[in-house]
LUMGU-810787 format. One record per residue (C-alpha): residue number from 1; residue in three letters; x, y, z. Coordinates in pm, 1 decimal. Example, Ala and Ser with C-alpha at 12.3 -4.5 7.8 and 13.67 -1.06 7.14 Angstrom:
<pts>
[1 ala [1230.0 -450.0 780.0]]
[2 ser [1367.0 -106.0 714.0]]
</pts>
This chain:
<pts>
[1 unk [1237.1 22962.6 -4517.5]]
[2 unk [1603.1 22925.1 -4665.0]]
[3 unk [1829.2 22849.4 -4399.1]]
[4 unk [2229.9 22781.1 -4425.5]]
[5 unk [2435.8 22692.4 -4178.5]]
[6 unk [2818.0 22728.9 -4046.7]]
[7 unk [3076.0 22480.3 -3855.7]]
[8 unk [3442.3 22558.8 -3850.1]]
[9 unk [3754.4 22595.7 -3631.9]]
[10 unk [3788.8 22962.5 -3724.9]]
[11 unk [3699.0 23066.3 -3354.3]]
[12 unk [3548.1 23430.6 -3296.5]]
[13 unk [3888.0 23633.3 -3231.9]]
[14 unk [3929.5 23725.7 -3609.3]]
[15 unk [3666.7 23845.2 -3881.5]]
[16 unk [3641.2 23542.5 -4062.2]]
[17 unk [3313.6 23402.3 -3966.9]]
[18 unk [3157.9 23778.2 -4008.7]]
[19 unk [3331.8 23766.2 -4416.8]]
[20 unk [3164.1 23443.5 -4467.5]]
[21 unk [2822.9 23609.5 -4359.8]]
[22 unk [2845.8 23873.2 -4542.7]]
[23 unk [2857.2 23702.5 -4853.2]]
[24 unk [2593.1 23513.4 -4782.8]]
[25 unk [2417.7 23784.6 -4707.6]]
[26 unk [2567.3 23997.3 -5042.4]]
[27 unk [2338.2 23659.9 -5260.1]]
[28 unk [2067.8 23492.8 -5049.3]]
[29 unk [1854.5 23604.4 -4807.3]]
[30 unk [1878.2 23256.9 -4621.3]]
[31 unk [1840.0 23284.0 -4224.7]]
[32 unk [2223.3 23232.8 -4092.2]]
[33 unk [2321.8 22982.8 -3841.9]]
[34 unk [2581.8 22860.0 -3636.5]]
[35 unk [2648.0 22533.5 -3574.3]]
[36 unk [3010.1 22618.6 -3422.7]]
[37 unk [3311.7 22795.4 -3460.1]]
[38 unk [3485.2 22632.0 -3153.3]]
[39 unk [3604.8 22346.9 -3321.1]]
[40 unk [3982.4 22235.9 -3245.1]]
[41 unk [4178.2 22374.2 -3511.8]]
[42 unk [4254.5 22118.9 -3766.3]]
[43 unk [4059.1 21868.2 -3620.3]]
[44 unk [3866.1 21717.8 -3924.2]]
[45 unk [3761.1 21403.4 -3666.7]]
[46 unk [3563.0 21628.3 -3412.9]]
[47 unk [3459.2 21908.4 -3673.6]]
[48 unk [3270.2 21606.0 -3850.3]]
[49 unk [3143.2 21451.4 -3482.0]]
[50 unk [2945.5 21794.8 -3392.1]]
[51 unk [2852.8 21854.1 -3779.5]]
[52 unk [2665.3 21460.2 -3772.6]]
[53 unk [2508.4 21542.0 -3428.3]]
[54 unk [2366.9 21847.0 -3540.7]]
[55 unk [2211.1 21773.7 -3919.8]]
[56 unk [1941.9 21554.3 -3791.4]]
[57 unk [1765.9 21871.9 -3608.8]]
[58 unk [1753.4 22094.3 -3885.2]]
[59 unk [1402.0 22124.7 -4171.0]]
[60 unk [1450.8 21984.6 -4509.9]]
[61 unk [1602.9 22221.7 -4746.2]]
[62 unk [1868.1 22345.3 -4540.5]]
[63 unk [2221.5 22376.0 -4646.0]]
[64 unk [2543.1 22339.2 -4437.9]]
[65 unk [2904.4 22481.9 -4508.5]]
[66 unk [3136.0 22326.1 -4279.8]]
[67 unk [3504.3 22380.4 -4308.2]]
[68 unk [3799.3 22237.5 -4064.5]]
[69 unk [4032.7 22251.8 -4342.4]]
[70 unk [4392.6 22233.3 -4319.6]]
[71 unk [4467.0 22133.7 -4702.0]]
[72 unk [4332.7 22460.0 -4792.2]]
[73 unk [4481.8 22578.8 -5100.0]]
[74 unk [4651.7 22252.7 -5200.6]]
[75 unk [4506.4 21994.3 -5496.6]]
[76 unk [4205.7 21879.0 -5247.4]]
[77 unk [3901.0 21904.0 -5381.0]]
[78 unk [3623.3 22134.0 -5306.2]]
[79 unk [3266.2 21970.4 -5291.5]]
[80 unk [2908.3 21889.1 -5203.1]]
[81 unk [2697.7 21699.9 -5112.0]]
[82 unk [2317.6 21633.2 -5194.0]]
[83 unk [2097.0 21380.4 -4914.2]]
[84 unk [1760.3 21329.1 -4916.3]]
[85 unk [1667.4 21620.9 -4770.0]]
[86 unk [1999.2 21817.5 -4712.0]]
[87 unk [2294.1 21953.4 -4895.8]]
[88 unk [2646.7 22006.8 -4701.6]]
[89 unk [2910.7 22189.0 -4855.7]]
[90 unk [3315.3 22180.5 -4732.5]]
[91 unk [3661.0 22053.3 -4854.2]]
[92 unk [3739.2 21703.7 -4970.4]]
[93 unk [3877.8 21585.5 -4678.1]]
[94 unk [3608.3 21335.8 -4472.2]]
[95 unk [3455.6 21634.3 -4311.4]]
[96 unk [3104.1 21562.0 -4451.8]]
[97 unk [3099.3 21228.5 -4466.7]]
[98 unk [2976.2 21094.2 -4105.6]]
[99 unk [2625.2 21368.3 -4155.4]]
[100 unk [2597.2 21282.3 -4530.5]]
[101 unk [2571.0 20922.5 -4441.2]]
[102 unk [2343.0 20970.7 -4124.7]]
[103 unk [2075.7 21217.8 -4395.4]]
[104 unk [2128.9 20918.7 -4628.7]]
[105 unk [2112.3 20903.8 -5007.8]]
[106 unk [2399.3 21122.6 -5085.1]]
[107 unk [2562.3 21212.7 -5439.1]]
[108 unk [2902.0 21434.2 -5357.6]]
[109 unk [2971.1 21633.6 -5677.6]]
[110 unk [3290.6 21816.2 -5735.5]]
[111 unk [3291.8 22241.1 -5707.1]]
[112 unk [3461.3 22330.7 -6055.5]]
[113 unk [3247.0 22620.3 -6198.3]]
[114 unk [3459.5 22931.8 -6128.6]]
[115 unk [3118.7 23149.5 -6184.3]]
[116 unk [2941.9 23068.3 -5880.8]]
[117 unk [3263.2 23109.0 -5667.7]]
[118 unk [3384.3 23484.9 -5556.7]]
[119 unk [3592.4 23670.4 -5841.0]]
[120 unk [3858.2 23655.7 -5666.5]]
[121 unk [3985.1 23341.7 -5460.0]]
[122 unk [4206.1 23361.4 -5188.6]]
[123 unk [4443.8 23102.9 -5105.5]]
[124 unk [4356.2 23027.3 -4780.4]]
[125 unk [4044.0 23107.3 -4738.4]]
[126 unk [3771.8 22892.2 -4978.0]]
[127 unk [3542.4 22893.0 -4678.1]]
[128 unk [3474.5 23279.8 -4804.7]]
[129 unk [3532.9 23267.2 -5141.5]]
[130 unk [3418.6 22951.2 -5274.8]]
[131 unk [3208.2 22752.8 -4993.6]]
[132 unk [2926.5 22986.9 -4881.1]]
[133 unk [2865.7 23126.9 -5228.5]]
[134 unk [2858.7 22797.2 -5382.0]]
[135 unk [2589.6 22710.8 -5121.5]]
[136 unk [2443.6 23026.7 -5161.0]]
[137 unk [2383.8 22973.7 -5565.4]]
[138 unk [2245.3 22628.1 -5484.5]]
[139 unk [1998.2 22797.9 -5247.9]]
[140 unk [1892.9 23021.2 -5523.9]]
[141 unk [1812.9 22741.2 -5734.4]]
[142 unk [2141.3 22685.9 -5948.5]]
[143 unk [2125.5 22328.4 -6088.4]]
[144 unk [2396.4 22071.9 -5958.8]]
[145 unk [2555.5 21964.3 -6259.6]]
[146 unk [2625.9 22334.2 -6337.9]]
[147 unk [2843.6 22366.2 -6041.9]]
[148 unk [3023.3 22061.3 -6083.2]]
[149 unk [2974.3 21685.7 -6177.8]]
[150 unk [2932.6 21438.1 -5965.8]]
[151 unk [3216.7 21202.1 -5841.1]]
[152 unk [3346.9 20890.8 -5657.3]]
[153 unk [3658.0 20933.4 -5566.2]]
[154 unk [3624.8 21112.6 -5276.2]]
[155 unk [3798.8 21096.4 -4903.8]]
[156 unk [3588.3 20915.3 -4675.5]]
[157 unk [3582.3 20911.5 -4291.8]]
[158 unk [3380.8 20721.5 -4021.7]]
[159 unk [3416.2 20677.7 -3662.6]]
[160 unk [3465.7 20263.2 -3679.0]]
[161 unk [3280.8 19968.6 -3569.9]]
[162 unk [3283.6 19866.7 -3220.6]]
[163 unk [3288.0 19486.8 -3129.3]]
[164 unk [2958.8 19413.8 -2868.4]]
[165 unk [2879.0 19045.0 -2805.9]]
[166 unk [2686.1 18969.3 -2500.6]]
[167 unk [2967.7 18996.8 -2243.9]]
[168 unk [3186.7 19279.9 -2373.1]]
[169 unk [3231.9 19589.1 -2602.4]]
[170 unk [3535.0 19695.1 -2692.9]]
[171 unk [3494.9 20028.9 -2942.1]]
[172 unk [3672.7 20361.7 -2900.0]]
[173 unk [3654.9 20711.2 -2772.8]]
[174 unk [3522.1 20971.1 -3052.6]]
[175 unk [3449.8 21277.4 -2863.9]]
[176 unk [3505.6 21467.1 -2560.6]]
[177 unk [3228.7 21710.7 -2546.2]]
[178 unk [3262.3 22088.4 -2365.1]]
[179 unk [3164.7 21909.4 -1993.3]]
[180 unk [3448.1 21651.3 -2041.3]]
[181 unk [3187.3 21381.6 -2163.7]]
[182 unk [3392.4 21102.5 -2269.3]]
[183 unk [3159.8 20995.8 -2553.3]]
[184 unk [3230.6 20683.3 -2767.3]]
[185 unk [3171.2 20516.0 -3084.1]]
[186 unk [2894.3 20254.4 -2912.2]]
[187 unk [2549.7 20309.9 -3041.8]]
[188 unk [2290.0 20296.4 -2783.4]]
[189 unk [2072.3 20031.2 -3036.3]]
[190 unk [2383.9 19787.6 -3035.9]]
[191 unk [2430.6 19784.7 -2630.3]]
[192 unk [2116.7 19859.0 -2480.6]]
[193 unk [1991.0 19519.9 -2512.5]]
[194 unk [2307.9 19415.1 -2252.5]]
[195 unk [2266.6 19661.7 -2005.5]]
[196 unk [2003.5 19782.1 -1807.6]]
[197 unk [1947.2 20090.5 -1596.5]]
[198 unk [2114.7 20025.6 -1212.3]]
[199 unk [2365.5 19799.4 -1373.4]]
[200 unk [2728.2 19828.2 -1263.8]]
[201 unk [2993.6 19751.3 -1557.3]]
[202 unk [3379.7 19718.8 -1584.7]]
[203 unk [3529.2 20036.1 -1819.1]]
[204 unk [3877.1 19952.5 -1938.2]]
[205 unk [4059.8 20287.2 -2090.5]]
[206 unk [4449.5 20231.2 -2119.3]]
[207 unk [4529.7 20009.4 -1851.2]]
[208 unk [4374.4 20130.2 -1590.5]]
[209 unk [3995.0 20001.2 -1487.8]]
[210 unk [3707.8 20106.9 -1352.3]]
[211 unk [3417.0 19976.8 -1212.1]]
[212 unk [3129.0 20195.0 -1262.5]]
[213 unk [2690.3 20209.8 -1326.0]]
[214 unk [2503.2 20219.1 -1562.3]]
[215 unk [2232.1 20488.6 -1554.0]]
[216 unk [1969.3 20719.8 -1696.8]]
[217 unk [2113.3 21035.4 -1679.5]]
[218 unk [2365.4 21216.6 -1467.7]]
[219 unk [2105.1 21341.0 -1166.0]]
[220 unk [2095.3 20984.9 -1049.4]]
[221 unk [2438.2 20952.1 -879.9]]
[222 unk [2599.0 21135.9 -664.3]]
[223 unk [2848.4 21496.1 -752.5]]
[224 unk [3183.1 21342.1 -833.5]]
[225 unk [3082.3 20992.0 -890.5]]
[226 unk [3131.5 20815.7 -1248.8]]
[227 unk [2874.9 20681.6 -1467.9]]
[228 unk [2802.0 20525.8 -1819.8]]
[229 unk [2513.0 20673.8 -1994.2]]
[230 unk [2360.6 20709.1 -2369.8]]
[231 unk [2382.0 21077.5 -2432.8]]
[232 unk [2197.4 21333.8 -2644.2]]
[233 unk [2373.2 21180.8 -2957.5]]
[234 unk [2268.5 20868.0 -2904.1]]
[235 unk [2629.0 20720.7 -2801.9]]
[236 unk [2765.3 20571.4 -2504.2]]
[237 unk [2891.4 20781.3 -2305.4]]
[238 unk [3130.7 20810.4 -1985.7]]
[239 unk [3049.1 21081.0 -1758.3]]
[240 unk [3140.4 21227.0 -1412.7]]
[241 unk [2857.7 21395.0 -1202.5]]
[242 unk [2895.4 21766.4 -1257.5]]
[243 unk [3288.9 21718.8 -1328.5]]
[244 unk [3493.7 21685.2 -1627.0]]
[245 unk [3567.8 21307.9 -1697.9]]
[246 unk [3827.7 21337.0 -1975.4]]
[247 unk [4075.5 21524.9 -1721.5]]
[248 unk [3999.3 21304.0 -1454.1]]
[249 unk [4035.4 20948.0 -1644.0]]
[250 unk [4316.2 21127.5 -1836.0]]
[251 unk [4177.4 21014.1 -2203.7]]
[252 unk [4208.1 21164.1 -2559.7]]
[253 unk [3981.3 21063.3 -2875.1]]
[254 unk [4060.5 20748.4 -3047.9]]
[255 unk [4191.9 20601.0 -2731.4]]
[256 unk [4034.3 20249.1 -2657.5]]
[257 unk [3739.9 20147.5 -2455.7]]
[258 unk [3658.4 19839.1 -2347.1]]
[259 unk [3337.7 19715.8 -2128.4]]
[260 unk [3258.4 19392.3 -1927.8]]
[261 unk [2875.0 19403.4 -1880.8]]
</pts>
């Protein structure tokens, strides 16, 4: 089964999501899913958090167009990019980097070939006219190099390297999820062999501290209490028991973390 994919910060108050469908449905007969459409507009960081978290669950052969764009229409680049078992599609701006690294050996190739793109291209709107039937052609078998070549000089983005030695980690905050999950860029295979369920750790954000535990999952302390926990990404994450912890702590992505284990 053919299956392609959306992710943008279009929202659902206009019709652009429904145009993009439609011409995917107008060449392909691909099953159509969303990833989201509630991504922060213009936020190229968080667009490329939820597009990395969500690759990993979907069958080999699907395709993704994901576009948080705000260089639309400008000289960026339009591209895509093959994995080993996944191709994403989306500006030249980072946006695909984070998942095309996680699916692993990627090639990015650069969309030039006006004839797979709509005959007329807006713009401001290449998510329509020149993303989804660009992925649509490479679902129905159109060879790579006919779209475009392939390239190196493309913009990268990652979500940095956190420092962990066995008394500390100091990284930073990524993501702040639709709960108020304060979710940072600390792998759970880099701390896990520090901490241990039941343990109580110092969180540093700003300047203010707190002293908190370690746990499982969110049922094991009590309503209102904080907590550190590896979420469903596989991150370390800081959490309040059925509150939001971002508007509580008062924290933003790209803000600082540090722990004392």
């Amino acid at each position: 089964m053919k299956i392609m994919t959306f992710l943008t910060d279009f929202g659902f108050k206009n019709s652009y999501v429904s145009q993009m469908k439609a011409i995917a449905l107008s060449l392909t007969d691909a099953k159509l899913i969303d990833i989201s459409h509630d991504i922060t507009p213009h936020n190229i960081g968080e667009g490329a958090f939820v597009l990395k978290t969500a690759v990993p669950h979907f069958p080999t052969g699907t395709i993704h167009v994901a576009v948080v764009d705000p260089g639309v229409g400008t000289s960026r680049k339009g591209i895509f990019i093959t994995t080993k078992n996944q191709i994403l599609v989306g500006p030249d701006n980072g946006l695909l980097l984070p998942a095309a690294r996680l699916l692993g050996n990627y090639v990015v190739y650069e969309i030039q070939n006006p004839k797979y793109m709509s005959q007329l291209v807006s713009n401001t709107f290449h998510a329509r006219d020149i993303f989804t039937p660009v992925a649509a052609n490479i679902l129905n078998g159109v060879l790579f190099e006919d779209i475009g070549p392939i390239i190196h000089d493309y913009v990268d983005l990652d979500f940095g390297k956190p420092e962990i030695t066995d008394k500390k980690a100091t990284g930073k905050i990524i993501h702040i999820d639709s709960f108020g999950n304060i979710i940072t860029n600390i792998e759970a295979n880099d701390i896990r062999k520090y901490l241990d369920y039941g343990q109580k750790i110092m969180v540093f954000i700003g300047k203010k501290r707190h002293k908190i535990i370690f746990e499982k999952s969110y049922g094991y302390i009590k309503k209102g209490e904080l907590l550190a926990t590896i979420g469903s990404s596989n991150y370390l994450e800081i959490s309040i028991s059925q509150d939001n912890a971002s508007s509580k702590l008062k924290v933003k992505p790209e803000d600082e973390i540090k722990i004392f284990f």
